[in-house]
N, C-alpha and C positions, 0 to 999 in steps of 0.2 A: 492149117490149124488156127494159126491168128485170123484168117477169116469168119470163123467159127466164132472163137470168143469175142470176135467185133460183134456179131448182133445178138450178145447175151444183154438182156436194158434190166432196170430197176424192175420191170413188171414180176422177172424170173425169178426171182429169190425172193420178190414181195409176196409170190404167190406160195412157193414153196413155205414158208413162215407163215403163212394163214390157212393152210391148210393143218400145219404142224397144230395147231390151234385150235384148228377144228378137233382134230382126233384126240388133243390134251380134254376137250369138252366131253366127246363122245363118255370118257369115263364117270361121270356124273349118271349120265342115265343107265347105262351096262355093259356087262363086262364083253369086250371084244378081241374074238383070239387076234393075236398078232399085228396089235394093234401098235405094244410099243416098238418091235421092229420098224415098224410104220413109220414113227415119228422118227427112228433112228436113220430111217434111210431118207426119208421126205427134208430134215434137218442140215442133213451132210450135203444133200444135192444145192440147199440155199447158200452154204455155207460156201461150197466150192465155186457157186457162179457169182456168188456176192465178190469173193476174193480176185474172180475171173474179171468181173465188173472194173474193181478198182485195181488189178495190174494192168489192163487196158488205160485207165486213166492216168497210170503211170507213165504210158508212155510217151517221152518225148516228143513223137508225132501227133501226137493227137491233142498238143498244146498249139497255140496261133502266137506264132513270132515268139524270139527268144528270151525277149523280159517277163513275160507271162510265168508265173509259179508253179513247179511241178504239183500235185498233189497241197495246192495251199487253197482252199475256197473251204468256204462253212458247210459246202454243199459237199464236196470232200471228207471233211473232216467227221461230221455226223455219221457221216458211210461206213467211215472207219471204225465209229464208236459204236454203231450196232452191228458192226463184221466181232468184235470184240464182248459183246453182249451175248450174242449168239453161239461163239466159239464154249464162251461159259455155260451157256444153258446145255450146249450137249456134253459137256464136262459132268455137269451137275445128275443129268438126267442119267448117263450111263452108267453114273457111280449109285446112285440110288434111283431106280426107273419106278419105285414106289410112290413117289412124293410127287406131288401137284407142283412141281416149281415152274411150270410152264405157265403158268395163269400169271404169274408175275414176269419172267422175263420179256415174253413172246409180245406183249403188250406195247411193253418199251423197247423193245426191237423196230417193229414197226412204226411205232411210234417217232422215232428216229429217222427211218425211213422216209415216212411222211413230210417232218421236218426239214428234211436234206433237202425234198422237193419243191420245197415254198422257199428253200435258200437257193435255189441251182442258178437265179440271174443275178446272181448278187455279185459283183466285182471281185476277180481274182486276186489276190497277193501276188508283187512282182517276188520273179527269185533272189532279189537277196534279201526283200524282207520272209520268203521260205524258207532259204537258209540258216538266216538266225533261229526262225522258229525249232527245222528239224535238228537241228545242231545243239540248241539249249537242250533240246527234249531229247535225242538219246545220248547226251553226258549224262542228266541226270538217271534214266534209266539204267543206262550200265552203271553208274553209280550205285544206287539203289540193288540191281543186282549182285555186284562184287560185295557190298555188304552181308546181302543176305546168302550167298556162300561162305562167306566169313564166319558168318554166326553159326549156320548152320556146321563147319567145321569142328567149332567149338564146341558145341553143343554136342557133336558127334564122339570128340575127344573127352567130355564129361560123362556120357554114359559109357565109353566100354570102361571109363575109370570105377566109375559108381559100380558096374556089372562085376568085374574083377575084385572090388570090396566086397562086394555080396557074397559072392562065392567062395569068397578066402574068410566072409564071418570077421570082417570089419568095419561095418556100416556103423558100427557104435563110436568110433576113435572121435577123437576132435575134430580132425578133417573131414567137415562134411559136404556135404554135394546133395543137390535136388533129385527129387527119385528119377528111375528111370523113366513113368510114365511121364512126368512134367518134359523131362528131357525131350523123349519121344518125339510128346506135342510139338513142340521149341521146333527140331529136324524139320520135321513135317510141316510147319508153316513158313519155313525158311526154305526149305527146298520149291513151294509152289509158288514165293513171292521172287525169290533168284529165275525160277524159269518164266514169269511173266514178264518182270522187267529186262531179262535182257532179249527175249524176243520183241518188246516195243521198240526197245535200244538197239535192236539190229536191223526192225523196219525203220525207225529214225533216220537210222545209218543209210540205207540204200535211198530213200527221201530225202538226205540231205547230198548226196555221192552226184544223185540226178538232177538236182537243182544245180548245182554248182561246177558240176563237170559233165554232166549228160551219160554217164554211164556209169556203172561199178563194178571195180575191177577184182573181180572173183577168188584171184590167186593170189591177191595181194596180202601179204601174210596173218595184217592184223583182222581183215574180213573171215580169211579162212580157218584161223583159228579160235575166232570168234562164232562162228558157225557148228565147230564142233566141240565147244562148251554146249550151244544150242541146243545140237541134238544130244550130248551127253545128257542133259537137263530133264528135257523132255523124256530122254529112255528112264534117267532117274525117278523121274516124277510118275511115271505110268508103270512101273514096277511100284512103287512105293502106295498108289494109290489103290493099283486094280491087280495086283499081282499078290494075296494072299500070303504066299511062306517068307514074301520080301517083307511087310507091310508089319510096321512095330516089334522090329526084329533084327540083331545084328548085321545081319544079310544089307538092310536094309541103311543102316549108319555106316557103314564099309563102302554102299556105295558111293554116301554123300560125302565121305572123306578123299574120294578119288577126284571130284567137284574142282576139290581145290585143285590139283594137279592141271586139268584142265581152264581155270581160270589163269594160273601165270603162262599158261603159255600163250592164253590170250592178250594177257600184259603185254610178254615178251614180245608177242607184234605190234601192238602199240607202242613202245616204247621203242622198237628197232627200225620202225619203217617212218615215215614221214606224216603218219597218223597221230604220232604222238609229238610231232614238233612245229613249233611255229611257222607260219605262213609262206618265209622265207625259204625254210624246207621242203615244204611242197612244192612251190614256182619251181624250185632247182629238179627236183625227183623228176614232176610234170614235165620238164624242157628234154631232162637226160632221156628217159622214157620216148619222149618223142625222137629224139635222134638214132636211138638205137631200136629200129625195128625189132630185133631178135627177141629184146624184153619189154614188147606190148605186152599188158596183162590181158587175160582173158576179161570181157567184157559181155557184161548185157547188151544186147542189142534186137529192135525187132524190123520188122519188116510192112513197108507200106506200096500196094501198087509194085510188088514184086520187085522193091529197088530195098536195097537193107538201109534204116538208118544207123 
């Protein structure tokens, strides 16, 4: 399998994205059946091998000598920023397959692309100045995201208040609160800024895991419970967006209130494991871990020339 995704290159998902582009254009002249399925599958494939592209780049092997930066080059980093462009445009595109917004993304996608490739001989970042980078950048992320569950809690806990005044014919008292619709909106922009940032904040996390230890340990409580705020997020957010009887609808604040629940247990690994303590903490956990086989963590790992690194 990893021989496979070794000779996926820049060309594969460039091409795929220019095609997508073509068939965005085709709609100018006329109309063609099955056109935006087209763009939907043509989209996915660049997506999947853009991604394929750069967790190959993540791996450890495929960096020269160990001070070299996992994932820290501009030539990197651009990859990442139209893997991240592109992820949007088929957000965009599935949610309303009416609108032209490909003539704007798809440009700067490539564009991007392009970019990456006039930076790719540019000198790598050693790993600890990676470190610091991925490390600023998913505190702030998760930062950013636990806010925006936060808020969006609140705001969840203001309408079924507001909803309950309405129905009881008290909306008039001196306790007032913002309508439901404002409410709504509030959820719904809190719910897709929490599930953005902490998906940057969890690629962060495995970009800084890789720099600084060479692997990431999967079962490690604060990862895995961070993983499945993740996917809670994301199930949240795609019921809330494309799921109809969820969408602007109790169904739909019940579930971002459940958000929370899954955020402290996020905490709670961070705060219980060695994720949330200083330096000193970790050298100790790292040493214990190493002496006691039994509690290696499950670990990334890939394989090069049929020898596992």
């Amino acid at each position: 399998m990893l021989a496979i995704l070794r000779e996926i290159s820049v060309t594969c998902f460039f091409s795929s994205y220019l095609v997508v582009l073509l068939l965005e254009s085709l709609r100018l002249w006329r109309r063609i059946p099955g056109r935006g399925l087209s763009v939907i599958v043509m989209a996915s494939i660049g997506l999947v091998t853009h991604a394929a592209y750069i967790l190959m780049r993540a791996n450890p092997a495929s960096v020269s000598g160990t001070e070299v930066g996992i994932l820290a080059s501009w030539y990197d980093w651009s990859l990442m920023l139209s893997l991240v462009l592109a992820s949007s445009f088929l957000f965009f595109f599935i949610r309303r397959p009416d609108t032209m917004v490909g003539f704007f993304f798809l440009p700067a996608i490539m564009g991007l692309i392009v970019l990456a490739w006039i930076f790719r001989d540019m000198p790598t970042f050693s790993r600890s100045e990676a470190t610091q980078f991925w490390t600023s950048l998913h505190a702030a992320s998760m930062l950013i995201g636990s806010v925006g569950v936060l808020l969006g809690f609140i705001a969840g806990c203001m309408y079924l208040a507001q909803s309950w005044r309405l129905k009881n014919k008290r909306a008039g008292s001196l306790f007032r609160l913002p309508t439901l619709e404002s409410l709504s909106r509030v959820n719904r922009r809190c719910l897709a800024i929490s599930t953005t940032a902490v998906a940057g904040g969890l690629t962060a996390g495995i970009a800084m895991n890789l720099n600084q230890f060479g692997q990431v340990g999967l079962m490690d409580r604060t990862v895995f419970f961070s993983l499945l705020l993740l996917v809670w997020l994301l199930v949240a957010t795609s019921l809330e967006f494309f799921y109809a009887p969820t969408s602007h609808s109790k169904k739909g604040i019940y579930i971002t209130l459940v958000s929370l629940g899954f955020l402290i247990l996020a905490m709670f690994g961070a705060l219980t494991t060695s994720h949330g303590q200083s330096g000193n903490g970790t050298n100790l956990r790292r040493e214990s871990t190493s002496t006691h086989p039994s509690s290696l963590p499950i670990h990334l790992s890939f394989s090069k020339n049929g020898e596992t690194v």
